[in-house]
VMD Tcl script that builds the backbone (N, CA, C; Angstrom):
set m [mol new atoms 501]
animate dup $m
set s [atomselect $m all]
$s set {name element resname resid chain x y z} {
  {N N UNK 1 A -4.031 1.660 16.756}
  {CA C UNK 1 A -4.493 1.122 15.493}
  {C C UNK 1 A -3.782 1.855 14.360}
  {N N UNK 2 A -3.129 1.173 13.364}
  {CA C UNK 2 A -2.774 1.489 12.088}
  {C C UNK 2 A -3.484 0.830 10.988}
  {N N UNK 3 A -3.641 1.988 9.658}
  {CA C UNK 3 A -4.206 2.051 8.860}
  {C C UNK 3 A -3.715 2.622 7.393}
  {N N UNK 4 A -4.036 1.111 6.378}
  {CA C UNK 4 A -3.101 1.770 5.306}
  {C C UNK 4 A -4.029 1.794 4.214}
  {N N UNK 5 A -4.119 2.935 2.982}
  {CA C UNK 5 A -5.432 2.558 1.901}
  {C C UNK 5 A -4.539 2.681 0.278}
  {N N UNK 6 A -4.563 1.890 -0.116}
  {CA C UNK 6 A -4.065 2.107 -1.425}
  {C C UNK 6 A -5.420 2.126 -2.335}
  {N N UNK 7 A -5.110 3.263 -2.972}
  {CA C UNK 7 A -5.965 3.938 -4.195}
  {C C UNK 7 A -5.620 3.723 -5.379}
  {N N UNK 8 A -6.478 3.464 -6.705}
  {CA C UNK 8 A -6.232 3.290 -8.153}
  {C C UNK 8 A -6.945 3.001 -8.639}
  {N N UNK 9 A -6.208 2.239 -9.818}
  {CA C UNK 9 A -7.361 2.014 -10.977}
  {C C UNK 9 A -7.283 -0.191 -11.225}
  {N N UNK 10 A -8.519 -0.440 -11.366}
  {CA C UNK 10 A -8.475 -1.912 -11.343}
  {C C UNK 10 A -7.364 -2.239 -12.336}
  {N N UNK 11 A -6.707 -3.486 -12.117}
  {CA C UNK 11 A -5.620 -3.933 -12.937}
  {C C UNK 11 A -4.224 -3.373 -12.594}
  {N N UNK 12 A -4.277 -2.648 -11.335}
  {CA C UNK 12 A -2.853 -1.912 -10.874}
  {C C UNK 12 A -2.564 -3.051 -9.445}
  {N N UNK 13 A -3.278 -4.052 -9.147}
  {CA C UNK 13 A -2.950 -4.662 -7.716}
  {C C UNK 13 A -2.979 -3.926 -6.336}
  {N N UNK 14 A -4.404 -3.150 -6.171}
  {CA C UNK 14 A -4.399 -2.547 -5.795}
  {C C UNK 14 A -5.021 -3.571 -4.193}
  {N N UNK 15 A -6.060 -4.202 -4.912}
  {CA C UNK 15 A -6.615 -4.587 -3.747}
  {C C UNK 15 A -5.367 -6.231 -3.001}
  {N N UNK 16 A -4.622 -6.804 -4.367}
  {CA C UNK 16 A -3.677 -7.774 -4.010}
  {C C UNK 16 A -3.117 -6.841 -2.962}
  {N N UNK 17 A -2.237 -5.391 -2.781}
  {CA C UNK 17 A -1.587 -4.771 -1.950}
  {C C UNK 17 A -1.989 -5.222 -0.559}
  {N N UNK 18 A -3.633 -4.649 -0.726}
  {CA C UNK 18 A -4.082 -4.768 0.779}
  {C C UNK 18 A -3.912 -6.119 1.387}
  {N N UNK 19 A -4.513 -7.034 0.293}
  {CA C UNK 19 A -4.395 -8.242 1.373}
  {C C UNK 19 A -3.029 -9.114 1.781}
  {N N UNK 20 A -2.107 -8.427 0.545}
  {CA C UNK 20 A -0.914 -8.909 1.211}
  {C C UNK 20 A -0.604 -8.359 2.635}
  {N N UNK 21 A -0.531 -7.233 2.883}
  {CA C UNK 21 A -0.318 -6.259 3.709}
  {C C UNK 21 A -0.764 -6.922 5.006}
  {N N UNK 22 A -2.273 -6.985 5.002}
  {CA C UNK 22 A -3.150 -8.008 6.024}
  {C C UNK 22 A -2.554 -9.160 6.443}
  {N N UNK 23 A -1.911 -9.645 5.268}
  {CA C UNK 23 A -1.435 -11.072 5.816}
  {C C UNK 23 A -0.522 -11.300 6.537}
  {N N UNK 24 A 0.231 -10.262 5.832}
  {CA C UNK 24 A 1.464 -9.962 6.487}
  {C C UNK 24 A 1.742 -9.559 7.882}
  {N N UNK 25 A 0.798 -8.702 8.349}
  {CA C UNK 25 A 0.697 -8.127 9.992}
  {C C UNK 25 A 0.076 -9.418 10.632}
  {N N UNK 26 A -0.748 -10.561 10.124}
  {CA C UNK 26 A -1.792 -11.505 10.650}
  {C C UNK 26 A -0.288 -12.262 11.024}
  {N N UNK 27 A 0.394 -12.349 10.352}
  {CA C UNK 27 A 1.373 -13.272 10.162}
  {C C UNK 27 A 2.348 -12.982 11.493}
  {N N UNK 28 A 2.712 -11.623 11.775}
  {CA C UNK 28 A 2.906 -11.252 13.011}
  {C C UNK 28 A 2.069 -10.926 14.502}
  {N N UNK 29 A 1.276 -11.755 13.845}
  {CA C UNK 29 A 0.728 -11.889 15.335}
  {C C UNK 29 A -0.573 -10.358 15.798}
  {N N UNK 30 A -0.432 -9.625 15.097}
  {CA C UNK 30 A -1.461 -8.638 15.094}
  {C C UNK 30 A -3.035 -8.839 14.271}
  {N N UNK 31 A -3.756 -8.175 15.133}
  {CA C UNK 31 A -5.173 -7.914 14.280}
  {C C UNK 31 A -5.113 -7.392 12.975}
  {N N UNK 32 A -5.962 -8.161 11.944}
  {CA C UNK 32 A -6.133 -6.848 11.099}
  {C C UNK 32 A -7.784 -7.583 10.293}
  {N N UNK 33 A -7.863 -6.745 9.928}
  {CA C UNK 33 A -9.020 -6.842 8.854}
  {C C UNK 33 A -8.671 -5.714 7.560}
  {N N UNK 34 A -9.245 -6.661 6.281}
  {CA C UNK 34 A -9.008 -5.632 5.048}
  {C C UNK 34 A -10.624 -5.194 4.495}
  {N N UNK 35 A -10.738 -4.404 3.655}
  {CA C UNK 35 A -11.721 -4.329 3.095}
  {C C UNK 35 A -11.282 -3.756 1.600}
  {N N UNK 36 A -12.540 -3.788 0.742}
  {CA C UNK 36 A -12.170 -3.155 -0.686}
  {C C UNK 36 A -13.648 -2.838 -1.238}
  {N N UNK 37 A -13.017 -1.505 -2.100}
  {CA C UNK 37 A -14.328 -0.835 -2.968}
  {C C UNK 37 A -14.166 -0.698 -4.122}
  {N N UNK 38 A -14.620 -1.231 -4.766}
  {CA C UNK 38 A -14.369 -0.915 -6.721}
  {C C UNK 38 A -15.818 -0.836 -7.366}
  {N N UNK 39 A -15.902 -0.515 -8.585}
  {CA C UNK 39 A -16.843 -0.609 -9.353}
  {C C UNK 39 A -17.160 -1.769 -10.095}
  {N N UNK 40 A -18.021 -2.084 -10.939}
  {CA C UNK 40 A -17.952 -3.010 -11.844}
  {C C UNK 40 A -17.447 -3.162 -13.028}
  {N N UNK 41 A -16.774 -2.388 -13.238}
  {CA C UNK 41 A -15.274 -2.494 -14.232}
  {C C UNK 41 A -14.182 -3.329 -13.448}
  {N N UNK 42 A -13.786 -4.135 -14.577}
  {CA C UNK 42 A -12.748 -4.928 -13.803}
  {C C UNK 42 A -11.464 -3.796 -14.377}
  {N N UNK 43 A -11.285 -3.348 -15.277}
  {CA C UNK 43 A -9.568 -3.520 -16.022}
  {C C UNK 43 A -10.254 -2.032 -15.738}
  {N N UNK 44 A -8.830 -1.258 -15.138}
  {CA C UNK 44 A -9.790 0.783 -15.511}
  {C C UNK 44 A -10.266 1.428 -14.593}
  {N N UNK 45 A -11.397 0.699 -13.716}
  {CA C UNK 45 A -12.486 1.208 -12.687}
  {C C UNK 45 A -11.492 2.096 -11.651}
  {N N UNK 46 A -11.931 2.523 -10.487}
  {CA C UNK 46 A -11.228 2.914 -9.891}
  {C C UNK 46 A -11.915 2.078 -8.365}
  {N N UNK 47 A -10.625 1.916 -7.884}
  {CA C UNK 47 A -9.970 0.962 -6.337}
  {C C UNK 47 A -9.742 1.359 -5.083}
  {N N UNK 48 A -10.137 1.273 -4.058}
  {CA C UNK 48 A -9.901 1.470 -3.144}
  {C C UNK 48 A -9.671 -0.037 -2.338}
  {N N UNK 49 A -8.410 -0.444 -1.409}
  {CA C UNK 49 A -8.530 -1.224 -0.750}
  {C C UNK 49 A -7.620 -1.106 0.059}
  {N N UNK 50 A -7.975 -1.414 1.938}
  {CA C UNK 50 A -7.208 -0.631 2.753}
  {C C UNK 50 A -7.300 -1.907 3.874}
  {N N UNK 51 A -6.031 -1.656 4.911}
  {CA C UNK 51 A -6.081 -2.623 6.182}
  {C C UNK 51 A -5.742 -1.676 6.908}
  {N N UNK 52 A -6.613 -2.634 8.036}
  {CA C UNK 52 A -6.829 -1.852 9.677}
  {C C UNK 52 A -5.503 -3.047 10.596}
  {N N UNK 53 A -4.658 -2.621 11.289}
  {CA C UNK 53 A -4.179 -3.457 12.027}
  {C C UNK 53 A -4.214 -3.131 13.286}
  {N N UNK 54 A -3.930 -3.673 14.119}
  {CA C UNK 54 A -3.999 -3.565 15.503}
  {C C UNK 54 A -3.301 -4.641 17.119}
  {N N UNK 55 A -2.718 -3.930 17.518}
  {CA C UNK 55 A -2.472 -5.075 18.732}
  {C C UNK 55 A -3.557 -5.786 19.312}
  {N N UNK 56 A -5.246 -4.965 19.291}
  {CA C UNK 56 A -6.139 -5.929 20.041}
  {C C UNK 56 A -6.852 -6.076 18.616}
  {N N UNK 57 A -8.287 -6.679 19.132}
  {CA C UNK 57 A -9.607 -6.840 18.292}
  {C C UNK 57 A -9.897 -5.844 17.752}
  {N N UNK 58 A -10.484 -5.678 16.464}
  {CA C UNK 58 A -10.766 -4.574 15.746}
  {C C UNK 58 A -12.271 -4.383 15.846}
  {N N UNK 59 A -12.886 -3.433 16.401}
  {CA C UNK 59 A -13.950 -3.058 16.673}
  {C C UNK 59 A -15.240 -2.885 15.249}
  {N N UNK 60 A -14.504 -1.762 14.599}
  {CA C UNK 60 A -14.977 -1.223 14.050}
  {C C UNK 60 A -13.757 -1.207 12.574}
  {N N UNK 61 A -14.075 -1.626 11.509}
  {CA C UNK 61 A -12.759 -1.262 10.468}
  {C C UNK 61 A -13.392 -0.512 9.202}
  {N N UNK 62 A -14.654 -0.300 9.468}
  {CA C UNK 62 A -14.799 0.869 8.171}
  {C C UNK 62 A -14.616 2.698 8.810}
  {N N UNK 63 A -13.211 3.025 8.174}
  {CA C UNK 63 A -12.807 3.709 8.897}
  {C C UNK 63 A -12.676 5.103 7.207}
  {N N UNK 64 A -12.426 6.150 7.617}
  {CA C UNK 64 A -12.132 6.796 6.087}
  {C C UNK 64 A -10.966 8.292 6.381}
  {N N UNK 65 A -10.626 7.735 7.748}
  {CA C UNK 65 A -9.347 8.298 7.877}
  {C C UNK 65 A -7.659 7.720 8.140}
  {N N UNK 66 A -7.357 7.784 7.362}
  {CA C UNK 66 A -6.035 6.871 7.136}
  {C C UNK 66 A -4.865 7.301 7.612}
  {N N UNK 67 A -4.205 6.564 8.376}
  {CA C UNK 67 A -2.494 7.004 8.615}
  {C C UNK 67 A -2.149 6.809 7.213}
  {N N UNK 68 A -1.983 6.433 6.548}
  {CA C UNK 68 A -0.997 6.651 5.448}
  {C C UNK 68 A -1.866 5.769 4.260}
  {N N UNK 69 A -2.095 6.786 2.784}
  {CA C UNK 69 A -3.153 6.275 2.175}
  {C C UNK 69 A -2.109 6.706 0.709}
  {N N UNK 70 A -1.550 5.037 -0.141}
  {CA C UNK 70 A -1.003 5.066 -1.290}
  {C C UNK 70 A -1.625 5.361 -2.632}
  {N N UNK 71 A -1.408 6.224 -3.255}
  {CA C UNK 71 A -1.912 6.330 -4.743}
  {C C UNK 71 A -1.152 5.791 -5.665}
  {N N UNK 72 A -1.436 4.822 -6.280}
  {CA C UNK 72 A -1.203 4.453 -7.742}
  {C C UNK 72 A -1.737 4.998 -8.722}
  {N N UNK 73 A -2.863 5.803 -8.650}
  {CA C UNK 73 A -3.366 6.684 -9.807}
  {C C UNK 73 A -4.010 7.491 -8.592}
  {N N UNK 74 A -4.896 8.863 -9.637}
  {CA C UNK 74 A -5.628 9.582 -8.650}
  {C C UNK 74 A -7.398 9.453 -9.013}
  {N N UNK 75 A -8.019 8.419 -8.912}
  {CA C UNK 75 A -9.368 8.540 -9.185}
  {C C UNK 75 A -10.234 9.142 -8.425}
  {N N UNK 76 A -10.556 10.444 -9.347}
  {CA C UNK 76 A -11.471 11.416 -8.371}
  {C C UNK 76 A -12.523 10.902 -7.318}
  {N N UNK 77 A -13.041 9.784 -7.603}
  {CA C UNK 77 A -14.387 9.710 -6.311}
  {C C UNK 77 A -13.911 9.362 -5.155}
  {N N UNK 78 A -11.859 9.156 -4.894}
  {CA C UNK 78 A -11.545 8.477 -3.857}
  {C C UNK 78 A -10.897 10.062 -3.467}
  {N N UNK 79 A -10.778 11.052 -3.726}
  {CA C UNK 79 A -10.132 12.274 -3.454}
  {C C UNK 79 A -10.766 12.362 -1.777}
  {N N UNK 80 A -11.781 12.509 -1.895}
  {CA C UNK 80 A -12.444 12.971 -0.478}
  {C C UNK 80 A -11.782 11.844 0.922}
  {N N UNK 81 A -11.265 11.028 0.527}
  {CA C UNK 81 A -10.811 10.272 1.428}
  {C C UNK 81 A -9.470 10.523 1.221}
  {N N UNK 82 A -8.494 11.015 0.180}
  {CA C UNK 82 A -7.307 11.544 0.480}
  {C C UNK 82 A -7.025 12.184 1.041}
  {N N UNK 83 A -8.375 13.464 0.844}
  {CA C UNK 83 A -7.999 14.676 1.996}
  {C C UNK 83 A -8.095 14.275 3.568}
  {N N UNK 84 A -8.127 13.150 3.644}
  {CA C UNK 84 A -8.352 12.662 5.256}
  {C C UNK 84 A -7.291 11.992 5.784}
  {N N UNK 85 A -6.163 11.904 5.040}
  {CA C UNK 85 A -5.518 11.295 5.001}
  {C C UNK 85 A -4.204 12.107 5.797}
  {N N UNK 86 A -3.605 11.193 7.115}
  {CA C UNK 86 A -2.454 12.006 7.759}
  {C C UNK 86 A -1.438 12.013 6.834}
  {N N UNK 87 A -1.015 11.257 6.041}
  {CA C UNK 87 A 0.370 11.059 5.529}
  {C C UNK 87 A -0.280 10.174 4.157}
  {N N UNK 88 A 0.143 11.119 2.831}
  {CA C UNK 88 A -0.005 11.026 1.462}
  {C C UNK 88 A 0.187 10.334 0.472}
  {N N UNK 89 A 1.369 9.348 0.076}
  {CA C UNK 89 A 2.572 9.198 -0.700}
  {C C UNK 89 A 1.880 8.941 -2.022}
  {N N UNK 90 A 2.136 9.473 -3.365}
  {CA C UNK 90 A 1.643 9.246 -4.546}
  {C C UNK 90 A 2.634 9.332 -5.594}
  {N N UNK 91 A 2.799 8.962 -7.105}
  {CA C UNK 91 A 3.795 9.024 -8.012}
  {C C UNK 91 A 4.027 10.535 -8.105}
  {N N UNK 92 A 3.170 11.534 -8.082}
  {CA C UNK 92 A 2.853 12.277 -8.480}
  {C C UNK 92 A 1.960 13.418 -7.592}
  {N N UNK 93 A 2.563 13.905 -6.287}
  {CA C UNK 93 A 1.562 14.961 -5.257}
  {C C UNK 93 A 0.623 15.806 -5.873}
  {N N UNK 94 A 0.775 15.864 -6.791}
  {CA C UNK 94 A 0.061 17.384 -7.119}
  {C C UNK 94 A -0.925 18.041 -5.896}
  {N N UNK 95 A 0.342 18.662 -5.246}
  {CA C UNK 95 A 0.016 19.144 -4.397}
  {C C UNK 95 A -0.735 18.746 -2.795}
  {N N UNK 96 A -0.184 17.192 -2.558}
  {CA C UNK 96 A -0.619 16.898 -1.411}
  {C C UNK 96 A 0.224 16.062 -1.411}
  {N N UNK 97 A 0.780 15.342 -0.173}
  {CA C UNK 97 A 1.482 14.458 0.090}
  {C C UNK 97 A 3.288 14.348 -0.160}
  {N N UNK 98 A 4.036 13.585 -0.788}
  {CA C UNK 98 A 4.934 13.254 -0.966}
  {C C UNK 98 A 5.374 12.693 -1.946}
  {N N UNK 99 A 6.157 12.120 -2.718}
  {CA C UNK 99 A 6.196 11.699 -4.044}
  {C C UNK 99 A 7.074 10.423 -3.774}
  {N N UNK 100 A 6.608 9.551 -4.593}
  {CA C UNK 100 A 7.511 8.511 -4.049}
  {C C UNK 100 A 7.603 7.932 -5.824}
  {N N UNK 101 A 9.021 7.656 -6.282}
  {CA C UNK 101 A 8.689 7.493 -8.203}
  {C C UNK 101 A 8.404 5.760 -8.482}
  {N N UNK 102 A 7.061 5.505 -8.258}
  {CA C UNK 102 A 6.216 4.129 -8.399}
  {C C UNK 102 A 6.683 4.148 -10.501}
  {N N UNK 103 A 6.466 5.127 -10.970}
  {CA C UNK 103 A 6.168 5.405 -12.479}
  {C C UNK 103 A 7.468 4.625 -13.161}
  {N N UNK 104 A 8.641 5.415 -12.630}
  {CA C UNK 104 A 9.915 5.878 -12.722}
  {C C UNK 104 A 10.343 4.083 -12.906}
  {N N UNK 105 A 10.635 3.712 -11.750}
  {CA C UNK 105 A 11.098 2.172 -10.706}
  {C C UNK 105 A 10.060 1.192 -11.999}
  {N N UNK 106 A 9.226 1.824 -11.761}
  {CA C UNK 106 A 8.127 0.154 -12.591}
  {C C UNK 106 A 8.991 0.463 -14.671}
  {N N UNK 107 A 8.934 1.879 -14.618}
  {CA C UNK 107 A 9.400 1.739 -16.340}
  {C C UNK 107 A 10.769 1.336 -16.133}
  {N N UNK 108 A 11.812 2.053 -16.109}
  {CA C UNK 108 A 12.863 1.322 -15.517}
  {C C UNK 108 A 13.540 0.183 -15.399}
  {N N UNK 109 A 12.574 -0.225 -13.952}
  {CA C UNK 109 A 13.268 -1.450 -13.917}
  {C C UNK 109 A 12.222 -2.500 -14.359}
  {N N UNK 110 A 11.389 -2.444 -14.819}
  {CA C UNK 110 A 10.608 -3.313 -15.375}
  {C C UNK 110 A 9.799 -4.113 -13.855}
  {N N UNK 111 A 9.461 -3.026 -12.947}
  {CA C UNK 111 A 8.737 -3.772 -11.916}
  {C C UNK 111 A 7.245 -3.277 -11.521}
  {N N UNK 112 A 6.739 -4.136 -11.018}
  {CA C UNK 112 A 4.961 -3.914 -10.783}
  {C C UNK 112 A 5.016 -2.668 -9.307}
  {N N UNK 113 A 4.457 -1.829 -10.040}
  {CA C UNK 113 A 3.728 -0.814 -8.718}
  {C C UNK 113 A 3.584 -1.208 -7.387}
  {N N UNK 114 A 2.514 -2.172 -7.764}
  {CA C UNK 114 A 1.485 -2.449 -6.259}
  {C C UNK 114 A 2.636 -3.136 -5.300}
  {N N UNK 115 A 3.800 -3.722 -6.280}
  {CA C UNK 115 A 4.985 -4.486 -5.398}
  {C C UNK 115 A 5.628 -3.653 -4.553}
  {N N UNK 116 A 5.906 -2.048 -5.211}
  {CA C UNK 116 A 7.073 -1.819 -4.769}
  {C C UNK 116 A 6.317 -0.327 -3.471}
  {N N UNK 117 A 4.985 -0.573 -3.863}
  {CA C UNK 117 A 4.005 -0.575 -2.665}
  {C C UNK 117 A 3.990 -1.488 -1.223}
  {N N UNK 118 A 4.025 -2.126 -1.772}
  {CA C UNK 118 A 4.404 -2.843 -0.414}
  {C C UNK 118 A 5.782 -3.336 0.259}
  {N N UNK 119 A 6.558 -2.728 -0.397}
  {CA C UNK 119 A 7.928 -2.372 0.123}
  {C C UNK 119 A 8.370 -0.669 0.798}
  {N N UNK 120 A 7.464 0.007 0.194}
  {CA C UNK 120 A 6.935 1.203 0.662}
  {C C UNK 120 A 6.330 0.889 2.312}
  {N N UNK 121 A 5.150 0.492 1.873}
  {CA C UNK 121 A 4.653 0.549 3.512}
  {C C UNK 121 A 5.563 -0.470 4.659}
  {N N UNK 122 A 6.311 -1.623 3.946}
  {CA C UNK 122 A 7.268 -2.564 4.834}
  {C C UNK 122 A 8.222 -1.468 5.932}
  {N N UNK 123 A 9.200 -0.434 4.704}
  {CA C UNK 123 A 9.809 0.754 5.149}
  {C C UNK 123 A 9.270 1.641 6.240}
  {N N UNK 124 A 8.302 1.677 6.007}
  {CA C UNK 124 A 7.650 2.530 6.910}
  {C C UNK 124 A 6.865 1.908 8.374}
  {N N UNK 125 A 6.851 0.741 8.074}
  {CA C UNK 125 A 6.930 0.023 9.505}
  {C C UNK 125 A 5.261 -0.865 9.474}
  {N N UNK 126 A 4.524 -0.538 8.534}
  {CA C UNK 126 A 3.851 -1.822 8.964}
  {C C UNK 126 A 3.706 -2.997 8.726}
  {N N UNK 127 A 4.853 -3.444 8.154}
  {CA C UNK 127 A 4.626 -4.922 8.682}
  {C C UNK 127 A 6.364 -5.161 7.715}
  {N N UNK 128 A 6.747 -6.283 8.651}
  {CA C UNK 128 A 8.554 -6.435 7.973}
  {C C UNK 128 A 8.232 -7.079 6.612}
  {N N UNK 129 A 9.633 -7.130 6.566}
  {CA C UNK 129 A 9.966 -7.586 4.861}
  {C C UNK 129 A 9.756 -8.849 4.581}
  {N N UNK 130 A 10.356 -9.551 5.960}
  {CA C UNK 130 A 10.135 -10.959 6.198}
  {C C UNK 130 A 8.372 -11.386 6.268}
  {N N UNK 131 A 8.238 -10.612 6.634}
  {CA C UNK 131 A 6.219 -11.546 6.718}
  {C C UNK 131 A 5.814 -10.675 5.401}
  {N N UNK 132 A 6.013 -9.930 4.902}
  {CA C UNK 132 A 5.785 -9.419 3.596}
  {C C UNK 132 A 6.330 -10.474 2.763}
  {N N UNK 133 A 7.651 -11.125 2.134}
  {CA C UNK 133 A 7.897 -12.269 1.370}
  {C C UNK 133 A 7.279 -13.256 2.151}
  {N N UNK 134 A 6.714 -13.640 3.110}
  {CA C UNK 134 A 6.196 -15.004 3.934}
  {C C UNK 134 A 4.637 -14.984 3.047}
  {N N UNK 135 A 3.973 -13.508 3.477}
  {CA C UNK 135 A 2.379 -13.226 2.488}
  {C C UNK 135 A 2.344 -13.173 1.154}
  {N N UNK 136 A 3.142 -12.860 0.177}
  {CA C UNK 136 A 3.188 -13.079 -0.896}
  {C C UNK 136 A 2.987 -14.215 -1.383}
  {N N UNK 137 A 2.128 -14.344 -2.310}
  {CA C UNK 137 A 1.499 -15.689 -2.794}
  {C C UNK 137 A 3.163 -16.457 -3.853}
  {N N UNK 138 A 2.905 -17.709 -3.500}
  {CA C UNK 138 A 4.407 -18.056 -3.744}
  {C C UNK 138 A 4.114 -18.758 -5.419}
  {N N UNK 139 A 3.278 -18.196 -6.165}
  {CA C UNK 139 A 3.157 -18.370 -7.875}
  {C C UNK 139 A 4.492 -18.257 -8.371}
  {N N UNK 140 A 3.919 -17.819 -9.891}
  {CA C UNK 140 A 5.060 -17.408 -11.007}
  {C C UNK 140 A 5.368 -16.052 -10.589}
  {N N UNK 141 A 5.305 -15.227 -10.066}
  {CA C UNK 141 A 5.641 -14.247 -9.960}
  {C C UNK 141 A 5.783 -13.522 -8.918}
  {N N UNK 142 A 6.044 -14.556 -8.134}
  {CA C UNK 142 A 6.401 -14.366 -6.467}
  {C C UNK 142 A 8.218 -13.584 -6.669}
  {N N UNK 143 A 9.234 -14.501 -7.385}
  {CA C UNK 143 A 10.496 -13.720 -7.535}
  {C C UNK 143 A 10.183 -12.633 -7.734}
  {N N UNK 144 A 9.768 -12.075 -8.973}
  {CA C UNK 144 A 9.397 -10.702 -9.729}
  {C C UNK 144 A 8.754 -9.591 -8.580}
  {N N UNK 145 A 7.473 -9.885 -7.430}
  {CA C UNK 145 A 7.180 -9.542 -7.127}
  {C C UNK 145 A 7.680 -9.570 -5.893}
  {N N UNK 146 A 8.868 -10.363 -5.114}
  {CA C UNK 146 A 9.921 -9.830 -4.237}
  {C C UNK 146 A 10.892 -8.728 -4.402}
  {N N UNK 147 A 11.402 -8.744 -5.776}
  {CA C UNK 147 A 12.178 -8.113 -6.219}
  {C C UNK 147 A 12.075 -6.754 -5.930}
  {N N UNK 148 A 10.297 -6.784 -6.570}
  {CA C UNK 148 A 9.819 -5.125 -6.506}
  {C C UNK 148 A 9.976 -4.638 -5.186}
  {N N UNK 149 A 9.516 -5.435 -4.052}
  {CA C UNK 149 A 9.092 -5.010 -2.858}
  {C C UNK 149 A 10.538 -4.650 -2.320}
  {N N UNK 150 A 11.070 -5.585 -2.553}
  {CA C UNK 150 A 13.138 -4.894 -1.975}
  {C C UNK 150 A 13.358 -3.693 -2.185}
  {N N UNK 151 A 13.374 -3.357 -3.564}
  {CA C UNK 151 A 13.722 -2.584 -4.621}
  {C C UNK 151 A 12.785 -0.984 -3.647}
  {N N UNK 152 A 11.103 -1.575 -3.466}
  {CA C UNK 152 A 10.296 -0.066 -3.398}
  {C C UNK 152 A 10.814 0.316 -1.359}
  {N N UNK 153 A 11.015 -0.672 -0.882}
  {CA C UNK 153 A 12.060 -0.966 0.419}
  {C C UNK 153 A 12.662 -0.055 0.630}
  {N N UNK 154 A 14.157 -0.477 -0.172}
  {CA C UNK 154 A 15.190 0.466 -0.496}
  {C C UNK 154 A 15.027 1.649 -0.937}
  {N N UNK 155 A 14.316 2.235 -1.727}
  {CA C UNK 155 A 13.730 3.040 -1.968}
  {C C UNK 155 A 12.956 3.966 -0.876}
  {N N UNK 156 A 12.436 3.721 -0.302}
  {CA C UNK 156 A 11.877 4.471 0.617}
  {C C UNK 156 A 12.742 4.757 1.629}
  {N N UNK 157 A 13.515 4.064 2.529}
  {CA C UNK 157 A 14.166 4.032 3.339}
  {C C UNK 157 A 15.440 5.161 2.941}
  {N N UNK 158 A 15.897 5.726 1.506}
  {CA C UNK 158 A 16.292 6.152 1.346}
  {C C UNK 158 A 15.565 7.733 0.997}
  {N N UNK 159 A 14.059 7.517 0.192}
  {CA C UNK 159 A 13.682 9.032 0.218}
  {C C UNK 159 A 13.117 9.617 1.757}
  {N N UNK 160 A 13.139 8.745 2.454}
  {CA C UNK 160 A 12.190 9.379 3.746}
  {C C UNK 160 A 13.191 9.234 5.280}
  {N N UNK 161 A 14.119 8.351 5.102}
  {CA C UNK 161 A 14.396 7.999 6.561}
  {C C UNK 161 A 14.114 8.306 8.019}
  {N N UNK 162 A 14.102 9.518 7.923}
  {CA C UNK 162 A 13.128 10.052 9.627}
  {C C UNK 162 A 11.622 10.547 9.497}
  {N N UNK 163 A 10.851 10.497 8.078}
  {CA C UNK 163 A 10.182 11.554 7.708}
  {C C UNK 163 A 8.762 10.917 8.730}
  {N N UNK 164 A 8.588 9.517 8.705}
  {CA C UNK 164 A 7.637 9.059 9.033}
  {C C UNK 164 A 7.845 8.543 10.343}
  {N N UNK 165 A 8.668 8.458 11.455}
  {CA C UNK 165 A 8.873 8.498 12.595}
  {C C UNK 165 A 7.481 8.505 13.185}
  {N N UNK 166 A 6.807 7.321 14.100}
  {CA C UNK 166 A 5.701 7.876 14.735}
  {C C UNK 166 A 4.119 6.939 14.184}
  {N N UNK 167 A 4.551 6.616 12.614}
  {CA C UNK 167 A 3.454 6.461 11.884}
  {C C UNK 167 A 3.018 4.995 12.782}
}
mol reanalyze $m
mol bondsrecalc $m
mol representation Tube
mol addrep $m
């Protein structure tokens, strides 16, 4: 079983991440189930939303230890589940994890986070690029939001190449 949780603040696409992500592994033929936790702030609040995948049936998916758990921001009430976390990646470690520049890439190049999030976790193997552009909702901002995912792809594949071996 693999398990991915992206963390933030509402209005960052935090919980869109997950269910792309979901769709994306569903799309290959694997189990998954997503779930999500926010407050009642829509724009601000702070986010949690994570997928369980799996070759069989998923038993159990409220889980609060993560193979690999993304930060887009750091909202303290989700800390306790970072520290549970095997493998980190955030804009910004302060002092845990890995740094991956979400900040940098989105000012820059003028691209959405949560996109180049899920070109992040594509890199890292759960789920290809191809069922990642297949799950992406095909709107106005399906180009824009391919773009990112190439872009956070490439990106990773270049800051980490052996680092995550295993995940």
């Amino acid at each position: 079983m693999k398990s991915v949780c992206f963390i933030g603040r509402g209005g960052q696409g935090i919980v869109f991440s997950a269910e792309v992500l979901a769709r994306a592994a569903f799309l290959e033929g694997k189990y998954v189930a997503q779930l999500q936790s926010y407050g009642a702030e829509v724009r601000g609040g702070s986010v949690m939303a994570y997928a369980v995948i799996d070759e069989k049936p998923i038993d159990n998916p409220f889980i609060e230890d993560f193979d690999l758990i993304v930060l887009l921001s750091h909202p303290e009430e989700w800390m306790y589940i970072v520290s549970k976390g095997k493998h980190v990646i955030s804009d910004e470690p302060v002092g845990i994890g890995m740094a991956f520049p979400f900040s940098r890439l989105s000012r820059n190049q003028n691209l959405k986070e949560n996109s180049l999030a899920l070109g992040l976790v594509s890199a890292l193997g759960y789920a290809s690029l191809d069922s990642i552009e297949k799950a992406l909702p095909k709107g106005k901002d399906f180009e824009e939001n391919m773009r990112a995912v190439r872009i956070g792809f490439e990106e990773a594949k270049k800051l980490y190449k052996s680092s995550f071996q295993g995940i």
